[in-house]
Kinemage of the C-alpha trace (Angstrom):
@kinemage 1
@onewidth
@group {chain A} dominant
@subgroup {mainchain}
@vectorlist {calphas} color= white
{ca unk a 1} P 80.545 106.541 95.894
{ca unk a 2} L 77.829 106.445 94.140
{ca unk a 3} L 76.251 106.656 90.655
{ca unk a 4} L 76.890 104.224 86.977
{ca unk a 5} L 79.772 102.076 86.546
{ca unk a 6} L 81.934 103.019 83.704
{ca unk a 7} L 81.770 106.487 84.677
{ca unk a 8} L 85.568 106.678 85.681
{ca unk a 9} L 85.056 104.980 89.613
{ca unk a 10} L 88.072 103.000 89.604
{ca unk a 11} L 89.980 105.945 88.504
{ca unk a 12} L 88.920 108.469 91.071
{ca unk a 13} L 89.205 105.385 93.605
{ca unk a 14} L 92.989 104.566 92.513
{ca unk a 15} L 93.495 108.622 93.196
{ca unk a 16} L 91.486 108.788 96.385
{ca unk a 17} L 93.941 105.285 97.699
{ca unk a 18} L 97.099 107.454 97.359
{ca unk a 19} L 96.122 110.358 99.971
{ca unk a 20} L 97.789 109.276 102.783
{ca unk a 21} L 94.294 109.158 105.039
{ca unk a 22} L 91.895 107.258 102.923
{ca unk a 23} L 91.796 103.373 102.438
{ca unk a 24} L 89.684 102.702 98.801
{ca unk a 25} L 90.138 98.928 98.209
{ca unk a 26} L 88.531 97.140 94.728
{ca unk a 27} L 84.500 96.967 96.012
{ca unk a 28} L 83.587 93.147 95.674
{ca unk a 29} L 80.257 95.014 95.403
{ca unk a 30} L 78.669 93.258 98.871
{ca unk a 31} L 75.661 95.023 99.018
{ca unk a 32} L 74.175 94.996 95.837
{ca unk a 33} L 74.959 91.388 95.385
{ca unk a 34} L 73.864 89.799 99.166
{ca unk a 35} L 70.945 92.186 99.892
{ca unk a 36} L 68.673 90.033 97.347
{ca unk a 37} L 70.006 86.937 99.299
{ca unk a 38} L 69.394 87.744 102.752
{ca unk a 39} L 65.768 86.024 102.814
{ca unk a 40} L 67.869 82.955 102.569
{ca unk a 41} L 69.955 83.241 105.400
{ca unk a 42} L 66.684 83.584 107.885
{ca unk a 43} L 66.391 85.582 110.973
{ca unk a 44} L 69.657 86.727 111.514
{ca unk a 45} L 68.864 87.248 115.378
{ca unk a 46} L 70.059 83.764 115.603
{ca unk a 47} L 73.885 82.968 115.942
{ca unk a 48} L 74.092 80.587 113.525
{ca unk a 49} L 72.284 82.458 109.951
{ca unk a 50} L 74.109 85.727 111.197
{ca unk a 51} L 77.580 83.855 111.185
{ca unk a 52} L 76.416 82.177 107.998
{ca unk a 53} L 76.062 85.628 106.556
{ca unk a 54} L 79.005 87.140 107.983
{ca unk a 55} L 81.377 84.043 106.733
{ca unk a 56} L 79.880 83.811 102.894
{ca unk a 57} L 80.605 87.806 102.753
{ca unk a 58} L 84.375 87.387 103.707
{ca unk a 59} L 84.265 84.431 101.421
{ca unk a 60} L 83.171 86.107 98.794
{ca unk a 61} L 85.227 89.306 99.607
{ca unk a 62} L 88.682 86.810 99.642
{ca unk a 63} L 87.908 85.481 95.935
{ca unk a 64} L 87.261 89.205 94.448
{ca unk a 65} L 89.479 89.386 91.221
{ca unk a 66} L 91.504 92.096 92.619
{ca unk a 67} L 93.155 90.927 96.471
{ca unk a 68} L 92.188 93.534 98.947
{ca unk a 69} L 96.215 94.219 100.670
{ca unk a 70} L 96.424 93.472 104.605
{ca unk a 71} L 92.912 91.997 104.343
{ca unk a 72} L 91.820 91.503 108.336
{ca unk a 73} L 88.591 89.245 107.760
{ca unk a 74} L 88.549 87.269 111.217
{ca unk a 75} L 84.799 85.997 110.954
{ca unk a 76} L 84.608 85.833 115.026
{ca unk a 77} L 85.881 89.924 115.054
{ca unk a 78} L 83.351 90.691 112.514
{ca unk a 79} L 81.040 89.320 114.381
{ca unk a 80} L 82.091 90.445 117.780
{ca unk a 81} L 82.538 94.205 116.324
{ca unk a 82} L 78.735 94.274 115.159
{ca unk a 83} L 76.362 96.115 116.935
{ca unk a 84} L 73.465 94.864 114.831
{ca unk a 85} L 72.408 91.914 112.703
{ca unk a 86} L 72.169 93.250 109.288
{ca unk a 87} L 73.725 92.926 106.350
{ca unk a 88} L 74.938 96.953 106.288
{ca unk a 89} L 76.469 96.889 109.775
{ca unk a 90} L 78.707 94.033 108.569
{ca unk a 91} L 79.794 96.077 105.473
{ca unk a 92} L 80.512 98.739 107.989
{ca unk a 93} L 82.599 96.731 110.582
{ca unk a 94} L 84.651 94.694 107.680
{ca unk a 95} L 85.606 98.053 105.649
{ca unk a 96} L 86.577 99.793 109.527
{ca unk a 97} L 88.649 96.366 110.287
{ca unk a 98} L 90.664 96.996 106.711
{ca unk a 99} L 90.805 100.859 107.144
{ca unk a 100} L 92.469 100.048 110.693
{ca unk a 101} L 94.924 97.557 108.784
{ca unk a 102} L 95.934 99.459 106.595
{ca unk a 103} L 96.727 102.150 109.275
{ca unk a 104} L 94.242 104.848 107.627
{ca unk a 105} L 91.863 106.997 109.028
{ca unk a 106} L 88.878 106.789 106.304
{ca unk a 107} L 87.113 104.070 103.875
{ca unk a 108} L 85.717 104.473 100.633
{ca unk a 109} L 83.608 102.060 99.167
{ca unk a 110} L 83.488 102.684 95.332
{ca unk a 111} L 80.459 100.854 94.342
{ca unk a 112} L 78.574 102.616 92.375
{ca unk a 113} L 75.031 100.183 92.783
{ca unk a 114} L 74.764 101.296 96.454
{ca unk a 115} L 72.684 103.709 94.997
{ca unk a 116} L 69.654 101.321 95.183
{ca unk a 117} L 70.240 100.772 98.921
{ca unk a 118} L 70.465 104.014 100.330
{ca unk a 119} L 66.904 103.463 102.177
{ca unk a 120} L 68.741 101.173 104.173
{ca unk a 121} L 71.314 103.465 105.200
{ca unk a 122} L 68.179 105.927 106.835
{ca unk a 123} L 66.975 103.404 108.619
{ca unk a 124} L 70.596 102.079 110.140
{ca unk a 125} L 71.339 105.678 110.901
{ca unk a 126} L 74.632 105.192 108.862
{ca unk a 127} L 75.419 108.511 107.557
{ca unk a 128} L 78.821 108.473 104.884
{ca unk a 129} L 80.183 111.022 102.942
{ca unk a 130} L 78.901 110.827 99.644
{ca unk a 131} L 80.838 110.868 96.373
{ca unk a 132} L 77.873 111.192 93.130
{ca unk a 133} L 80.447 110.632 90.376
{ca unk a 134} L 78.250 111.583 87.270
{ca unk a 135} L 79.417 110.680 83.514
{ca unk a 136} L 77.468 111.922 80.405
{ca unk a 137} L 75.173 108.870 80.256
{ca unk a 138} L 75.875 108.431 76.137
{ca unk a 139} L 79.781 107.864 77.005
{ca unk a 140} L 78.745 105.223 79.638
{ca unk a 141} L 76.335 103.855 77.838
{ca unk a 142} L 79.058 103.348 74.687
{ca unk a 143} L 81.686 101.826 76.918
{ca unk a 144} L 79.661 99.165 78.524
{ca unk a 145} L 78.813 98.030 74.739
{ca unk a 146} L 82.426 97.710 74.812
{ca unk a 147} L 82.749 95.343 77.693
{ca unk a 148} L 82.134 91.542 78.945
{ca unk a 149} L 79.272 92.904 81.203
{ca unk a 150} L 76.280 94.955 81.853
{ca unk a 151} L 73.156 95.382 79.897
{ca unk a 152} L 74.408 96.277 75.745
{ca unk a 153} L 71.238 97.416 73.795
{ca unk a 154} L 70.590 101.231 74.041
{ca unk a 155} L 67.583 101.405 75.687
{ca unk a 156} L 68.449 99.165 78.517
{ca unk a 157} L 71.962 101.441 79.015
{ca unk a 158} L 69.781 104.553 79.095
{ca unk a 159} L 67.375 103.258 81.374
{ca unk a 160} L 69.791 102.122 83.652
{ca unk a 161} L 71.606 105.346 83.676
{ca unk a 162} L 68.079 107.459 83.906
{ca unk a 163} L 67.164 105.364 87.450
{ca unk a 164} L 70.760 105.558 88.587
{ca unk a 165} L 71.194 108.915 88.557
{ca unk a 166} L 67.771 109.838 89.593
{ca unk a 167} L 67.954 107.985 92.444
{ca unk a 168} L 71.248 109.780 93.412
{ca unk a 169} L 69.818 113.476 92.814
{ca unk a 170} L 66.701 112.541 94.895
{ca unk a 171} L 69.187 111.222 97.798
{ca unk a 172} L 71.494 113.980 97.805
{ca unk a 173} L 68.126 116.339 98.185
{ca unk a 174} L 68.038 115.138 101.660
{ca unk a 175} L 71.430 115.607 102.721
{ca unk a 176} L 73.156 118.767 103.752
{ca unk a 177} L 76.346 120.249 101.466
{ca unk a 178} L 79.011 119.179 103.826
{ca unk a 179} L 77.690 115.682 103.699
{ca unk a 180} L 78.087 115.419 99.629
{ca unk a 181} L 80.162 116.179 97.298
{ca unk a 182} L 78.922 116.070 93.222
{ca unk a 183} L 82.003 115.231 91.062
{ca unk a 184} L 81.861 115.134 87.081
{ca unk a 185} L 84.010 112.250 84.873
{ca unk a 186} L 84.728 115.179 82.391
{ca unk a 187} L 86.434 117.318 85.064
{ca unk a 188} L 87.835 114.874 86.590
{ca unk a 189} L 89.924 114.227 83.320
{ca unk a 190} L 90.081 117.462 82.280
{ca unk a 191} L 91.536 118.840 85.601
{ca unk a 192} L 92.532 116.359 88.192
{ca unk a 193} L 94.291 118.052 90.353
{ca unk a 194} L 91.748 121.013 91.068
{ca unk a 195} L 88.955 118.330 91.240
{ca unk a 196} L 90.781 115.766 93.927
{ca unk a 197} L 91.505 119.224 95.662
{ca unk a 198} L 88.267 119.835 96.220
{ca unk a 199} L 86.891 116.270 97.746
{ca unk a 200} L 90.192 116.431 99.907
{ca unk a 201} L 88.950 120.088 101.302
{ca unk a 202} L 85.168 118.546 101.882
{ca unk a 203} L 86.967 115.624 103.709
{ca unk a 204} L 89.408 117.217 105.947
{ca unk a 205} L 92.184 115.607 104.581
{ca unk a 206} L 95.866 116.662 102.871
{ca unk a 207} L 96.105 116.476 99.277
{ca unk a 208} L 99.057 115.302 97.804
{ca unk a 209} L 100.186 115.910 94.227
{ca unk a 210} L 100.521 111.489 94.654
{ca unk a 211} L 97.432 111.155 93.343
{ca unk a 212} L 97.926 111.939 90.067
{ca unk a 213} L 100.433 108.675 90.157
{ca unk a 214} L 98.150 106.556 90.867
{ca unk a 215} L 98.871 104.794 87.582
{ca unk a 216} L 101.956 103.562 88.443
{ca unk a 217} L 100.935 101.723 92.044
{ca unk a 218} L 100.841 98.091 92.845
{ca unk a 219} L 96.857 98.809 93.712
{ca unk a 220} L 96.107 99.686 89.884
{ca unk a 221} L 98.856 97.419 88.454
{ca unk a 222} L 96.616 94.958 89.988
{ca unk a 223} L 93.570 96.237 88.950
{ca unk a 224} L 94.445 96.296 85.285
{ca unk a 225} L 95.732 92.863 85.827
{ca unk a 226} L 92.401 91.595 86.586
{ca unk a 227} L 90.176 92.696 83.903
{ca unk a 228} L 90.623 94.119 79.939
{ca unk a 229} L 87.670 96.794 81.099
{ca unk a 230} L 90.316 98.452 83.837
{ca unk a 231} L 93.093 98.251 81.689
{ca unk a 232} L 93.244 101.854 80.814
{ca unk a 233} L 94.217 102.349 85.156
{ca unk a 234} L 97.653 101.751 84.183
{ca unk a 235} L 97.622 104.974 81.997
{ca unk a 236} L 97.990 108.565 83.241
{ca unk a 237} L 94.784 110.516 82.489
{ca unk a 238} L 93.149 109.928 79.112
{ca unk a 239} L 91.921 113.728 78.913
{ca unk a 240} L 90.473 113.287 75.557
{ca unk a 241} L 87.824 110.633 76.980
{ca unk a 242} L 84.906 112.111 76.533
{ca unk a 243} L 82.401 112.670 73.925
{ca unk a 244} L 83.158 109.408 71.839
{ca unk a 245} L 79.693 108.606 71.627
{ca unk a 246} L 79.269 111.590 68.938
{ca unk a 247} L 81.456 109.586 66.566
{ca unk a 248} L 80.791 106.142 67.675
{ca unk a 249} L 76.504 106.060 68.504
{ca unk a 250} L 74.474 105.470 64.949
{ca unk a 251} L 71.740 107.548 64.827
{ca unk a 252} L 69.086 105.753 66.144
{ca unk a 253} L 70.969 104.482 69.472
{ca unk a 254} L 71.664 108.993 69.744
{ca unk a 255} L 67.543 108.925 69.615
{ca unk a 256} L 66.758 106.416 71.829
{ca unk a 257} L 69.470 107.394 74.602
{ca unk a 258} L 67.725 110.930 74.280
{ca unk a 259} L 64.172 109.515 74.227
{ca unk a 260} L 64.596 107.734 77.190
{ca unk a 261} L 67.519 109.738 79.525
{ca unk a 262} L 66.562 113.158 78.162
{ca unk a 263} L 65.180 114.724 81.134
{ca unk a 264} L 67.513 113.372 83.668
{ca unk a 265} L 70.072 115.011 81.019
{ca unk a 266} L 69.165 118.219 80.958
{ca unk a 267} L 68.825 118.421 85.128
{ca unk a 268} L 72.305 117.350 84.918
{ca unk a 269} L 73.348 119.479 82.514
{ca unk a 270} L 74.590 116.968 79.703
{ca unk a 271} L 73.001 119.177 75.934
{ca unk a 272} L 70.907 116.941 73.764
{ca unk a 273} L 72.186 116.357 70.168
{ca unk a 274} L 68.530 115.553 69.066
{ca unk a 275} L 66.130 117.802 68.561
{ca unk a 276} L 61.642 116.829 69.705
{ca unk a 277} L 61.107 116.739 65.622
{ca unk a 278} L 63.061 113.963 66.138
{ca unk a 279} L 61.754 111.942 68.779
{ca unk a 280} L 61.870 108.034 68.324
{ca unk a 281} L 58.688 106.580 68.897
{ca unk a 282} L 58.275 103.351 71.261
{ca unk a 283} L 55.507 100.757 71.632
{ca unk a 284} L 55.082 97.968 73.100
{ca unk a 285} L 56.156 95.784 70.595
{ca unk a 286} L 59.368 97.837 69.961
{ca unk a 287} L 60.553 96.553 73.758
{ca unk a 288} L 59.699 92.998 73.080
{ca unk a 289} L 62.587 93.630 70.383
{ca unk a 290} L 64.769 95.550 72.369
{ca unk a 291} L 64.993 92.692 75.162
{ca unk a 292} L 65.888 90.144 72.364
{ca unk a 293} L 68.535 92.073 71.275
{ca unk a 294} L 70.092 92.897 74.873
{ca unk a 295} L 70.529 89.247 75.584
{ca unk a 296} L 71.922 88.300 72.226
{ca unk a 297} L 74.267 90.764 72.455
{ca unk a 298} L 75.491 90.367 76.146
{ca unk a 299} L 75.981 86.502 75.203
{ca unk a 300} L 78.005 87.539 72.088
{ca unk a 301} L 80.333 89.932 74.542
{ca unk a 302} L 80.650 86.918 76.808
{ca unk a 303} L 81.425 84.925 73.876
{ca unk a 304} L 83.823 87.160 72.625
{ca unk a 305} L 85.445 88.143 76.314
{ca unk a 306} L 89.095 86.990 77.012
{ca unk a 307} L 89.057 83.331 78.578
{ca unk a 308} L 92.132 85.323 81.293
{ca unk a 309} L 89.064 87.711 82.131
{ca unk a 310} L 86.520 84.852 82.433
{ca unk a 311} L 89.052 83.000 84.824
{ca unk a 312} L 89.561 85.925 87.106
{ca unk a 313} L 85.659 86.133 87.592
{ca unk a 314} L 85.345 82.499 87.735
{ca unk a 315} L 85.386 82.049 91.698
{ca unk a 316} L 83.174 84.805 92.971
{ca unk a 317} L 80.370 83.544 90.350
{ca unk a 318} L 80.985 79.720 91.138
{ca unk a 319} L 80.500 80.984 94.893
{ca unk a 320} L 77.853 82.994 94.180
{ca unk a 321} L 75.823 80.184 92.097
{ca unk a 322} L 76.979 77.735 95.155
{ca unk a 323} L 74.998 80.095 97.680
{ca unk a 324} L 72.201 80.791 95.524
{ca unk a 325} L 71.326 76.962 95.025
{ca unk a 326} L 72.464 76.965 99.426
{ca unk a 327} L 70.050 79.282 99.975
{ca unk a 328} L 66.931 78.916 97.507
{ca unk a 329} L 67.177 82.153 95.944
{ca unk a 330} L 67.005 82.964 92.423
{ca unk a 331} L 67.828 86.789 92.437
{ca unk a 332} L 70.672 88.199 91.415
């Protein structure tokens, strides 16, 4: 999958676990988090960084807030299964070792910040099925001011969303139609059924009216019990999800969403509730602000965030902070 989180992903991921074929585990988002490491680990041509690499990714996989079931991560199979040194070919060979566990016949990997990495699939010759699960970027945008993480002023949530999907549309240019498949949050909750059809006709695979139960599984019983932001997993389709951001957004945050995300928008089809008469302006100055603002208000969501959420999140960022000082690398 690919696209912007709170656009419904562990949703369509809790459906797409119930067909009987397809394996879709809680992403402890490996590639977007160790690709800005990897200078750290050194030439992976040599035994010992490449090990490193492949045992701090199973690490960090066995600490992710929701417990993948079955989970197969013998470092020395890893390795032995690899048929390159690089970081993709071990995301590869880990999510084939669970899919085989868990006696199914296809992976999904639901996250969404693969998007920024799909040069590297080109060049690995790795060649997926593609998901581009697409939310009006307003109703994204509004939710993530609602949670512990993510950017929270406007114009950082727009720009986000803008690059995001831009990057998908420009990826999914190169592909052919039976390699893709475009699916919208608002169907999605609208119709379920017709829409989980359709990716299980592009994949070859049985649908089962199952996956509309997905609410009541141990996979998103867990899921909810992990985090306030996937609570809502444990509830049957919310159909009425959509649009919030008309009654929620103040006026200006309506602009500047618009100002910034209006073009990638209207290729997407989303209609524009603000007219060019009413353009925001922005200077220089105005994004000096606007970065303030975003970090006072992400502390004041962490400040305000359960301490059972913090807890659950607690070992994959002690981990992560451990490798980071390990390695000498200040990304991420």
């Amino acid at each position: 999958m690919i696209g912007t989180q709170r656009s419904g992903s562990n949703l369509l991921r809790l459906m797409l676990n119930q067909v009987s074929e397809i394996y879709a585990p809680h992403p402890p988002h490996i590639l977007h988090l160790f690709y800005p490491l990897l200078a750290g680990y050194g030439d992976l041509k040599e035994d010992r960084n490449f090990e490193s690499l492949i045992a701090d990714v199973c690490r960090y996989i066995e600490l992710n807030p929701v417990p993948w079931e079955n989970a197969d991560l013998d470092r020395v199979k890893v390795a032995a299964l690899c048929k390159r040194r690089t970081l993709l070919e071990i995301f590869i060979r880990i999510n084939e070792m669970q899919c085989v566990a868990n006696q199914k016949a296809i992976w999904c990997c639901k996250s969404l910040e693969t998007v920024y990495y799909l040069d590297n699939f080109a060049t690995e010759d790795f060649r997926p099925f593609i998901i581009y699960l697409v939310r009006d970027g307003r109703d994204v945008a509004l939710s993530f001011k609602k949670i512990m993480i993510g950017e929270k002023h406007i114009y950082h949530l727009a720009a986000k969303w803008k690059k995001e999907q831009d990057l998908a549309l420009n990826y999914l240019e190169t592909l052919p139609a039976e390699a893709y498949i475009i699916v919208r949050y608002e169907n999605l909750v609208a119709d379920p059924a017709s829409v989980m059809k359709e990716i299980c006709a592009k994949l070859g695979v049985v649908y089962s009216d199952s996956v509309l139960n997905y609410y009541q599984t141990n996979e998103s019983h867990k899921t909810a019990e992990s985090g306030k932001m996937w609570e809502n997993v444990e509830k049957p389709v919310m159909k009425d999800n959509t649009g919030k951001y008309k009654s929620e957004f103040s006026h200006f945050d309506l602009q500047l969403f618009e100002r910034i995300a209006g073009d990638t928008m209207d290729m997407l089809g989303y209609k524009r509730e603000i007219s060019d008469m009413e353009r925001v302006e922005m200077k220089p100055e105005h994004l000096e602000d606007f970065n303030k603002e975003n970090e006072r208000l992400k502390k004041l969501a962490m400040e305000a965030a359960s301490q059972k959420d913090i807890q659950k999140r607690k070992p994959q960022k002690e981990f992560l902070e451990l490798l980071k000082s390990k390695l000498r690398v200040s990304a991420i």
